[in-house]
PALO-306961 format. One record per residue: residue number from 1; x, y, z of N, C-alpha, C, O in turn. Coordinates in steps of 0.2 Angstrom, whole numbers. Each point is the difference from the previous one (the first is absolute). Example, Ala and Ser with C-alpha at 12.3 -4.5 7.8 and 13.67 -1.06 7.14 Angstrom:
{atom 1,{66,-28,39},{-4,6,0},{4,6,0},{5,-1,3}}
{atom 2,{-7,6,-7},{4,6,1},{-4,5,3},{3,6,1}}
This chain:
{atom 1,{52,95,-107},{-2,-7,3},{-8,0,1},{-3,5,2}}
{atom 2,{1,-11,-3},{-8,0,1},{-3,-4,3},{1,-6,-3}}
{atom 3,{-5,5,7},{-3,-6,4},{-3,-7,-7},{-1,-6,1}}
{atom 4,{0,10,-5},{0,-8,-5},{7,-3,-3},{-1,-4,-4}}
{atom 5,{7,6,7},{4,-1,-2},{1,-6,6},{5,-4,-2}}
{atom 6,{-7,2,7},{1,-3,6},{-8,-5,-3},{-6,0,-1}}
{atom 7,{14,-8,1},{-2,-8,-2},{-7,-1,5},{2,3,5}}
{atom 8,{-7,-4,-5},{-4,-6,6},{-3,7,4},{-2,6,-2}}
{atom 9,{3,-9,9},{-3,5,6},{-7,5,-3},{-1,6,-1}}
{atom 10,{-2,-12,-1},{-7,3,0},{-2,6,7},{-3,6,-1}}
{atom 11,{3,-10,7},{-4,2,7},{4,6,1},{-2,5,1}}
{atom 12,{11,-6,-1},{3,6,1},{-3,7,-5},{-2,5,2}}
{atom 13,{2,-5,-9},{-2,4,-4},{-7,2,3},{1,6,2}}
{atom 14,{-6,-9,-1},{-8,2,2},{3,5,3},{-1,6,-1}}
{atom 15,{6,-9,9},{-2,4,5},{7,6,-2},{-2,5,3}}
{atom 16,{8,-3,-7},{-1,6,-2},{-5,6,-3},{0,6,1}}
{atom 17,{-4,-11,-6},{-5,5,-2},{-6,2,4},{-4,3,-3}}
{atom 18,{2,-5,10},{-2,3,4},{1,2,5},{-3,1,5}}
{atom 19,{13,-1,-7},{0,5,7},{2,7,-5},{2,4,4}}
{atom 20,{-2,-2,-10},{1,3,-3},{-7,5,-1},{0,6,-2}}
{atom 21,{-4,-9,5},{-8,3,-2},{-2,3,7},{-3,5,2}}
{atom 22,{7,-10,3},{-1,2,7},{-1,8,3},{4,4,-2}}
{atom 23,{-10,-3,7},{3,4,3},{6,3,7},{3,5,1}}
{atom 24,{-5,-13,3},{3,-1,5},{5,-5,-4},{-2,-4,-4}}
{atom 25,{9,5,6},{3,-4,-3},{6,-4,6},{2,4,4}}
{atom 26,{0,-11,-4},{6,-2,3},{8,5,-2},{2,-1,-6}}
{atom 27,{1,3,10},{4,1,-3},{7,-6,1},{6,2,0}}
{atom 28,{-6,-7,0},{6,-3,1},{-4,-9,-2},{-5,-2,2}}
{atom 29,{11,0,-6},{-2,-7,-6},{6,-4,2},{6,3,1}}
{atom 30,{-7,-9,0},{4,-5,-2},{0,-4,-4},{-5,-4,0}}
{atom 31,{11,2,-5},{-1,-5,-4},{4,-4,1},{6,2,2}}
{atom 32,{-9,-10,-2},{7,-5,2},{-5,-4,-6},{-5,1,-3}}
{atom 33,{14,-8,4},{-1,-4,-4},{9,-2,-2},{5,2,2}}
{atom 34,{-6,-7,-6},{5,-3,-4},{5,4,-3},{-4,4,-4}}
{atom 35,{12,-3,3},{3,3,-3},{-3,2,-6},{-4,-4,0}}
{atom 36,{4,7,-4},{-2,1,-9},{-6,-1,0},{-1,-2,-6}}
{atom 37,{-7,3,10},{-5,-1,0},{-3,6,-2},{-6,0,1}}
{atom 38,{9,7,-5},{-2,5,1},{-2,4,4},{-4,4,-2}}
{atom 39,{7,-4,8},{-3,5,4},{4,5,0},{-2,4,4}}
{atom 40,{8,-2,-6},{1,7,-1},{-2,2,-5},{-1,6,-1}}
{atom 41,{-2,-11,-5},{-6,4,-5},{-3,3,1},{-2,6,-3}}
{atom 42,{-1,-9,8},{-7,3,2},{0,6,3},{-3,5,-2}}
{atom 43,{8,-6,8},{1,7,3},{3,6,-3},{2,4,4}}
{atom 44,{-2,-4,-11},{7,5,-2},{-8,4,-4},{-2,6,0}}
{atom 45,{-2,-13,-4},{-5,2,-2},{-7,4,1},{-4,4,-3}}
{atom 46,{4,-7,13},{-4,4,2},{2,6,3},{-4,4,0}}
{atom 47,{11,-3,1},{1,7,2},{0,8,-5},{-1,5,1}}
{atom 48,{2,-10,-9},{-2,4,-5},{-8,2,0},{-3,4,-4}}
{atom 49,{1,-8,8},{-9,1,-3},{-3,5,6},{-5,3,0}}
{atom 50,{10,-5,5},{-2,6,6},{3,6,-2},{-2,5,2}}
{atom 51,{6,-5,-5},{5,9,-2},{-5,2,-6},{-1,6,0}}
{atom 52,{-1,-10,-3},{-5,4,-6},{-9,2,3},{-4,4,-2}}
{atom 53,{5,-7,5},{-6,2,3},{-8,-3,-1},{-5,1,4}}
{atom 54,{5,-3,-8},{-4,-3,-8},{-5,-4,5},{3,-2,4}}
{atom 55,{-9,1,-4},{-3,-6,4},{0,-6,-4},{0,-6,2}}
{atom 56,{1,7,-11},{1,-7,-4},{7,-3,0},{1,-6,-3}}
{atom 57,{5,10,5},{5,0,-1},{6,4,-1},{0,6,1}}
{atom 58,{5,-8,-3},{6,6,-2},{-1,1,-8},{0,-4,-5}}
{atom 59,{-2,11,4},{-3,2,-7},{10,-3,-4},{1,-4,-5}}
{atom 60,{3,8,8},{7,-2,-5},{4,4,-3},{5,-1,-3}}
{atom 61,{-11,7,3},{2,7,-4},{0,7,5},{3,5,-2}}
{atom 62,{-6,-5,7},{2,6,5},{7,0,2},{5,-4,-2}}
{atom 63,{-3,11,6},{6,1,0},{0,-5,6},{6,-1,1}}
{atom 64,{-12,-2,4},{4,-5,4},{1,-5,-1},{4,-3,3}}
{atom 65,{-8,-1,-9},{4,-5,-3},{6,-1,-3},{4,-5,1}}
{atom 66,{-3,11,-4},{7,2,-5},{5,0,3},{4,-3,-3}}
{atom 67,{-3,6,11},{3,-1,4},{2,-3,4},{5,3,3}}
{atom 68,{-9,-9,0},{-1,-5,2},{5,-5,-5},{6,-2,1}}
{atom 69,{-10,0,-9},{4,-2,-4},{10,1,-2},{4,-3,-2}}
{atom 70,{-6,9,4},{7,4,0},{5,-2,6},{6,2,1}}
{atom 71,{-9,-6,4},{3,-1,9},{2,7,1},{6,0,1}}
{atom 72,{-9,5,-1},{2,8,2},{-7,3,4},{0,6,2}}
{atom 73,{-5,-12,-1},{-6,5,5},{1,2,6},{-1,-4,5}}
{atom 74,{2,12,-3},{-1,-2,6},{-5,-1,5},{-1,4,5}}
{atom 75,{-2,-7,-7},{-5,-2,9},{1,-7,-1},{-4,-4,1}}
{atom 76,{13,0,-4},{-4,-8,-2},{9,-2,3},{5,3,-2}}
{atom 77,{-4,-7,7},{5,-3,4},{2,-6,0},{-4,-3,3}}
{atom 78,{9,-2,-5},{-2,-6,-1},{8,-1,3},{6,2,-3}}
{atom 79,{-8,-7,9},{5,-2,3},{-1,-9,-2},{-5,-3,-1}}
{atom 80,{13,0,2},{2,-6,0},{6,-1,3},{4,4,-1}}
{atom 81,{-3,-10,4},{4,-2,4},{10,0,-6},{1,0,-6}}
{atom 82,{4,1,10},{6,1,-3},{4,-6,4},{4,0,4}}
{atom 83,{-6,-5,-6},{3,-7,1},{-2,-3,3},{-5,-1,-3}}
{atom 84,{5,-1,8},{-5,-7,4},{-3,2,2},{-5,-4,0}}
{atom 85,{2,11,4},{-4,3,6},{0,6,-2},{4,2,-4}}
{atom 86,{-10,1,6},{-4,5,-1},{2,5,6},{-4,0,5}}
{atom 87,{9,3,-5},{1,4,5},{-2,8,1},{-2,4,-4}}
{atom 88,{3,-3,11},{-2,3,4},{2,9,-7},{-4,5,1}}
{atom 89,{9,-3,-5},{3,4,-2},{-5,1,-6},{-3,5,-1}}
{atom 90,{0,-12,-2},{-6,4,-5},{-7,2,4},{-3,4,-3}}
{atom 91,{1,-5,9},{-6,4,4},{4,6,0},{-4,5,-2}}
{atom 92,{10,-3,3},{-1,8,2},{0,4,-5},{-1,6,0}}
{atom 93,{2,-9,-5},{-4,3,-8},{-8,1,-1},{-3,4,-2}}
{atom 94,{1,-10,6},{-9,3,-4},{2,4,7},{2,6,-2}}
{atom 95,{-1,-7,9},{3,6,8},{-4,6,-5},{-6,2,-1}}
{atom 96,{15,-1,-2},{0,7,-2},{-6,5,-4},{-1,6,-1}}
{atom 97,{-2,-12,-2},{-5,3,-6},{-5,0,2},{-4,5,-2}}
{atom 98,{2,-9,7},{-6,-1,4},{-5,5,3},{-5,-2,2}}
{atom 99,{6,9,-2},{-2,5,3},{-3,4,-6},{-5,3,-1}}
{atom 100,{9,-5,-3},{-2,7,-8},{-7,-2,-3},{-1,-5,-3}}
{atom 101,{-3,10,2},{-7,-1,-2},{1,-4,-10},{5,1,-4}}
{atom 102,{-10,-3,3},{1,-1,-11},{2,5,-1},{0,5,4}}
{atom 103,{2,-7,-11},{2,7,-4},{-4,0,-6},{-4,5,-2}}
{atom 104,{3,-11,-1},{-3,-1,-4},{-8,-5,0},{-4,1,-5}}
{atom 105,{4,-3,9},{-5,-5,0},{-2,-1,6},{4,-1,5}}
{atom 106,{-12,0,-5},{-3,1,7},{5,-3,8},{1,3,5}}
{atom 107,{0,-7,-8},{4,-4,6},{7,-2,-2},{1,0,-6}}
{atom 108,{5,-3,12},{7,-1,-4},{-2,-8,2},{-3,-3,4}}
{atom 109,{7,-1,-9},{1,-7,1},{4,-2,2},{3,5,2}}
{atom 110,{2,-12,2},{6,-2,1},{-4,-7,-1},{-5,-3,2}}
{atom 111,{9,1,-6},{0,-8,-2},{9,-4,5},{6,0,-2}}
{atom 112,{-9,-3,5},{6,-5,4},{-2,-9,-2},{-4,-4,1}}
{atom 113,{13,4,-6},{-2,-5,-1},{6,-5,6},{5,2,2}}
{atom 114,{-9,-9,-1},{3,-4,2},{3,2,10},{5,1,2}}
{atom 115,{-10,0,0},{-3,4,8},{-1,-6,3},{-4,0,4}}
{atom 116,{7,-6,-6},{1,-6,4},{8,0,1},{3,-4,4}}
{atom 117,{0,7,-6},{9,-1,0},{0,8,6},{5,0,4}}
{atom 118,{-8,4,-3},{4,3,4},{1,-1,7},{-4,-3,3}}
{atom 119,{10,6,-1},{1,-1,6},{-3,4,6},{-2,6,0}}
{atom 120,{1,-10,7},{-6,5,5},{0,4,-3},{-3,2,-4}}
{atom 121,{10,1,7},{1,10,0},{-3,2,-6},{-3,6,1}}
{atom 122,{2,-9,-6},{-3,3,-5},{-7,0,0},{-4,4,-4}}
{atom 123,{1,-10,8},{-7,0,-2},{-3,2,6},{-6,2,0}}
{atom 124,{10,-1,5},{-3,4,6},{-1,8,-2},{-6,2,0}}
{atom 125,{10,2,-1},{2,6,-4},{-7,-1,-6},{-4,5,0}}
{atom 126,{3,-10,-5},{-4,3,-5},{-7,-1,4},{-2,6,1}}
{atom 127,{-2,-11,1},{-5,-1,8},{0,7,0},{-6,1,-2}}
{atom 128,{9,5,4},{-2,5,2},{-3,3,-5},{-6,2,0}}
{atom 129,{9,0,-6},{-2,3,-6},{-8,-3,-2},{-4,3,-4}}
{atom 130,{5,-9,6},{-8,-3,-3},{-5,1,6},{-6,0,-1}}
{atom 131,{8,1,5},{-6,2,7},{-2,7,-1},{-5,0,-2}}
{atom 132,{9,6,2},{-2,6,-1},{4,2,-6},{6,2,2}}
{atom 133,{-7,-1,-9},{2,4,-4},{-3,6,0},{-5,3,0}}
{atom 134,{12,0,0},{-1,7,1},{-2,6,-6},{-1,6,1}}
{atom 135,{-1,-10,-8},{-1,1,-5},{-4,-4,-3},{1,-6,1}}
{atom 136,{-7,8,-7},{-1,-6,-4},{3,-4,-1},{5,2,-3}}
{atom 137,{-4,-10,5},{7,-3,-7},{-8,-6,2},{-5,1,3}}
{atom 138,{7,-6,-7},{-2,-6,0},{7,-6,-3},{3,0,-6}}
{atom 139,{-2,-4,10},{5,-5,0},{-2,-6,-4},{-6,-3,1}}
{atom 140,{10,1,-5},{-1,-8,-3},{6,-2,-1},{5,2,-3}}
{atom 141,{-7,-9,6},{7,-5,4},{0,-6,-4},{-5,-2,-2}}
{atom 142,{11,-1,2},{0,-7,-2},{0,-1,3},{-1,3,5}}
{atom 143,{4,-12,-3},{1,-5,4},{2,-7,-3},{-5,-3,-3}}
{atom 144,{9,-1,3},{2,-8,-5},{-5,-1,8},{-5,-3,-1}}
{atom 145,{5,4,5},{-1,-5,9},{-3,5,4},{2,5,2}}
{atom 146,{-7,-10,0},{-5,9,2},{2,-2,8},{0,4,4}}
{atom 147,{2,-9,-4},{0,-2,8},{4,2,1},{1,-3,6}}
{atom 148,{3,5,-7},{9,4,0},{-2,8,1},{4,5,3}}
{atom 149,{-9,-4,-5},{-3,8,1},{0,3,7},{-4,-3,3}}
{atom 150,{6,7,0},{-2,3,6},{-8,-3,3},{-3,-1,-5}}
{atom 151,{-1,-1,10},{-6,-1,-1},{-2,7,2},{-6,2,-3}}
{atom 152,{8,3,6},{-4,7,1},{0,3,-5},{-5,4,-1}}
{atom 153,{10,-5,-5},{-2,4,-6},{-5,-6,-4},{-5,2,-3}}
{atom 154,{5,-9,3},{-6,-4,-3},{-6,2,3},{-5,0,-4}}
{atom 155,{5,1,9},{-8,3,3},{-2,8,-2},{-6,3,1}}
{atom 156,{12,-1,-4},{-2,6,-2},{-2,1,-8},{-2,5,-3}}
{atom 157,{2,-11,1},{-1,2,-7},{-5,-4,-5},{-2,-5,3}}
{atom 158,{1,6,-10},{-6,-4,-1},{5,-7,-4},{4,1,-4}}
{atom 159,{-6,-8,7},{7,-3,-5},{-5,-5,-5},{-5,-3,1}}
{atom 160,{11,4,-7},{-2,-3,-4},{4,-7,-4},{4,1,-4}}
{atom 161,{-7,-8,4},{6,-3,-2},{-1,0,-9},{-5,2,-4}}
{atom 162,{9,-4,3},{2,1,-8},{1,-6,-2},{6,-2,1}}
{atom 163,{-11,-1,-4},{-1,-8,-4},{6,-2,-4},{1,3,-5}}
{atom 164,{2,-6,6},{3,-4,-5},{-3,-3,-7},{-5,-3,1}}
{atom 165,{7,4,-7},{-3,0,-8},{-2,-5,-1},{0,-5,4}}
{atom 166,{-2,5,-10},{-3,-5,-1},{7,-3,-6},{5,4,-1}}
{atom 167,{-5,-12,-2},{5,0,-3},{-3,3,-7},{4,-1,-4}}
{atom 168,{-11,4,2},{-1,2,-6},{2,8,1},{2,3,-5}}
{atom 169,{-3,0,10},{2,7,1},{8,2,-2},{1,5,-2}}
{atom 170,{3,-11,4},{6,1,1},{2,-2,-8},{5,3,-4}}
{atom 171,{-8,-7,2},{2,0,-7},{-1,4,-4},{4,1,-5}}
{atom 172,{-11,4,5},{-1,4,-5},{2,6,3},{-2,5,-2}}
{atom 173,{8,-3,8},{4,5,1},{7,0,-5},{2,5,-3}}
{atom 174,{0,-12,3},{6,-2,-1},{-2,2,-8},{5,2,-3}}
{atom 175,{-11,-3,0},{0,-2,-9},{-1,6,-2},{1,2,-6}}
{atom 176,{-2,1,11},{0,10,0},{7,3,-2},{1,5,-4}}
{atom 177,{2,-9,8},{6,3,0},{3,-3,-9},{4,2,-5}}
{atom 178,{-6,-5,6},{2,-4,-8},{7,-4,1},{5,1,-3}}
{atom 179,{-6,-6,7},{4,-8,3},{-2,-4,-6},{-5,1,-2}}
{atom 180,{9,-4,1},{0,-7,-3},{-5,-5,5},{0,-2,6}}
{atom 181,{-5,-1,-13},{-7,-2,5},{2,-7,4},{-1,-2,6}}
{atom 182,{5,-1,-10},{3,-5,8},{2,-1,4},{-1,-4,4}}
{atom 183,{8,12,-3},{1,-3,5},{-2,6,5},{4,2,4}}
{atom 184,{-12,2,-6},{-3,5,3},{-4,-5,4},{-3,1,5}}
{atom 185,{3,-6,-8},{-7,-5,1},{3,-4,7},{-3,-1,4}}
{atom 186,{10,-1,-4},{6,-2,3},{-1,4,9},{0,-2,5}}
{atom 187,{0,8,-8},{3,4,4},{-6,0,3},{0,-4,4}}
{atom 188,{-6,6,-5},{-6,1,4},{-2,-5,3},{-3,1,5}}
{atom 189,{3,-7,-6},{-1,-8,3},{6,0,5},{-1,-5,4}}
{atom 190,{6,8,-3},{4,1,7},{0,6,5},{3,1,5}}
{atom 191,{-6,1,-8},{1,8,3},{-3,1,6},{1,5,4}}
{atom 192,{-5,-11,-3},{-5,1,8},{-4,4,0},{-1,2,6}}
{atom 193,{-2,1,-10},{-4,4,1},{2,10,1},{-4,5,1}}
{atom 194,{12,-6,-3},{3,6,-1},{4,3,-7},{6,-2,-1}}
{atom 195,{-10,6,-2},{2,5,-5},{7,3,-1},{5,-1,-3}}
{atom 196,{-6,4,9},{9,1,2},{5,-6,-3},{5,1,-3}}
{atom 197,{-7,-8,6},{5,-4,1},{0,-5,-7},{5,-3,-2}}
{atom 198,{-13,5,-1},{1,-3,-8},{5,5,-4},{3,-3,-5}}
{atom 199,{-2,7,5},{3,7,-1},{8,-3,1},{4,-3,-4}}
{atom 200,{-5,3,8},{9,-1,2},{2,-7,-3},{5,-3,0}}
């Protein structure tokens, strides 16, 4: 996975590649925005670029790429909600992991997506994790509604909204794919400005 594989978001891109080069760095990201706007793109792509280490990028051939690409890294966590709500039973998974130093790469990741769906117990419980980490990790979050978000965890982190496409971006995803050009064309002029939903 590679940050040029991620539609638009020019300003998000910039500010990965300077937090890549950084020495003082945010540890915790939020991305919001529109169903299918790519933001677990992004965050799936930045977590590979922070396990590789690279300041240009994820090279795609070390073993933490390899195994990042393999979903087998361990310093790399990726929680998501199991039905409507984001419950308290997946925090006690990063809970449990949360003390253990890298194995592989400077820092561990947890990518949480859709951290608008969980319920208190569960954002109160992660709140903690994000105030003092007990170990490197750095956090990147999604959100469809940022205003659904905890505000103590939105105060604690850098947010980011994620543009909705253009309808030329969403066509030349779709022409990628190799759709049939009218009703790619069809599909992009409905899509609202969501890839995802040109897709479906």
């Amino acid at each position: 996975l590679s940050l040029d594989e991620v539609v638009g978001q020019a300003p998000i891109k910039q500010f990965i590649s300077r937090w890549l080069r950084a020495k003082r760095k945010p540890h915790a990201m939020l991305f919001t925005g529109l169903p299918g706007v790519g933001k677990k793109t992004l965050a799936l792509a930045f977590a590979q670029a922070i396990l590789c280490g690279r300041p240009e990028g994820p090279c795609g051939v070390c073993p933490s790429c390899r195994r990042f690409v393999e979903q087998s890294h361990p310093d790399m966590l990726h929680l998501a909600p199991e039905g409507l709500s984001f419950k308290r039973e997946m925090i006690r998974q990063l809970q449990a992991e949360a003390p253990f130093q890298p194995r592989l790469a400077a820092t561990r990741v947890a990518v949480l997506a859709c951290v608008d769906r969980m319920t208190e117990e569960a954002a109160n419980s992660f709140l903690k994790l994000l105030e003092e980490p007990v170990a490197p990790w750095v956090f990147l979050l999604t959100a469809d509604e940022e205003q659904r978000v905890l505000p103590t965890i939105r105060s604690r982190v850098v947010r980011w909204p994620v543009a909705a496409l253009s309808y030329e971006a969403i066509a030349e995803v779709l022409g990628k794919r190799g759709g049939e050009v009218q009703t790619a064309a069809m599909a992009a002029e409905l899509a609202g400005g969501s890839v995802g939903r040109a897709l479906s």
